[in-house]
C-alpha positions as CSV (number, residue, x, y, z in Angstrom):
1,X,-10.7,5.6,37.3
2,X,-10.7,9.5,37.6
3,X,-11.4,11.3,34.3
4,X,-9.3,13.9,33.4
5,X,-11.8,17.0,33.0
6,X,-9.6,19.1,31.0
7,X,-8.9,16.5,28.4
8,X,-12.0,16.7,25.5
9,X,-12.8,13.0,24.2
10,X,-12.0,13.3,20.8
11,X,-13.1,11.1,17.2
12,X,-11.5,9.4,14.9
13,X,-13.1,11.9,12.5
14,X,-12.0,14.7,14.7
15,X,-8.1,13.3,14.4
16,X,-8.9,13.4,10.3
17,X,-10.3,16.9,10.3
18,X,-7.5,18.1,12.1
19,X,-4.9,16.5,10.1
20,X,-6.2,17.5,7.3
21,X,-6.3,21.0,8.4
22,X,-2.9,20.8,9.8
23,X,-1.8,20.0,6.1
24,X,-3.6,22.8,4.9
25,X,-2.3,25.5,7.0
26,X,1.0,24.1,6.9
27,X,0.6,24.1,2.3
28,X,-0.9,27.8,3.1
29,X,2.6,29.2,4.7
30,X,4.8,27.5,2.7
31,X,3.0,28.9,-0.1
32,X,3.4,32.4,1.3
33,X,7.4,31.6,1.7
34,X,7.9,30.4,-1.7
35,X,5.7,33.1,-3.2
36,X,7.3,35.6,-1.0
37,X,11.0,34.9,-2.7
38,X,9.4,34.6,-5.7
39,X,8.0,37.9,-5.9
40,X,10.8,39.8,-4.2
41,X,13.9,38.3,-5.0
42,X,13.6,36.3,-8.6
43,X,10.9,39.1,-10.5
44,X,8.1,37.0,-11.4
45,X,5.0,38.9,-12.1
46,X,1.5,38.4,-10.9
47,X,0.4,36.0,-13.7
48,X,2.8,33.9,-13.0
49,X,2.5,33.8,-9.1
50,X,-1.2,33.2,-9.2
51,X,-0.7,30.0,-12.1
52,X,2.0,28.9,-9.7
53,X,-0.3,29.2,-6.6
54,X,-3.3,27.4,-8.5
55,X,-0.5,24.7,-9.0
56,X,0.7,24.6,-5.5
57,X,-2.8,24.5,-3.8
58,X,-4.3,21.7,-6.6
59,X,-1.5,19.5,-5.5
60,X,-1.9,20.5,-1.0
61,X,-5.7,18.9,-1.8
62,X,-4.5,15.9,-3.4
63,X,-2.0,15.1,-1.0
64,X,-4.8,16.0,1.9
65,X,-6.7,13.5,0.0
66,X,-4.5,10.7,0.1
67,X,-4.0,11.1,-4.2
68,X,-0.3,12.1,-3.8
69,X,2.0,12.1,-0.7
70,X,4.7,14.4,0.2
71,X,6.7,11.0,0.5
72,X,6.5,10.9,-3.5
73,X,6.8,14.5,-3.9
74,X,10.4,14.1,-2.5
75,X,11.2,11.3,-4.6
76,X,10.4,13.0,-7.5
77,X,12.7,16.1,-6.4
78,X,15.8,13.9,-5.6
79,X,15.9,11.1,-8.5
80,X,14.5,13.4,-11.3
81,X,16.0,16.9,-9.9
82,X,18.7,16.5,-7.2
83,X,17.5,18.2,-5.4
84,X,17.0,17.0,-1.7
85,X,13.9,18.3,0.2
């Protein structure tokens, strides 16, 4: 059996790192959206951007760390909220 050369054997702990990063940048821009149309179009100030940022990246590590999962998250948002994510 030829092995590809191009393809780079990877880990299981190499899959998890990258997941895990994956989730963070993907908390990182959403974060940026969200605080973007906070900022520009609703008038919050700084003080309440960076409480709402501390909020919003406590709760990116917990679900990267299997405490809470986004699964939940959008649970919460529909039966307490309706609002459908």
């Amino acid at each position: 059996m030829k092995v590809n050369p191009k393809r780079i054997p990877r880990t299981e702990a190499d899959v998890r790192r990258a997941r895990d990063e994956g989730v963070k940048d993907g908390a990182s821009l959403a974060s940026v959206i969200f605080l973007s149309v906070l900022l520009d179009h609703f008038g919050f100030d700084q003080q309440r951007i960076m409480k709402c940022y501390h909020h919003v990246t406590k709760l990116s590590e917990e679900i990267a760390e299997h405490r809470v999962s986004a699964a939940d998250l959008k649970h919460v948002l529909l039966e307490e909220y309706h609002i459908e994510a």
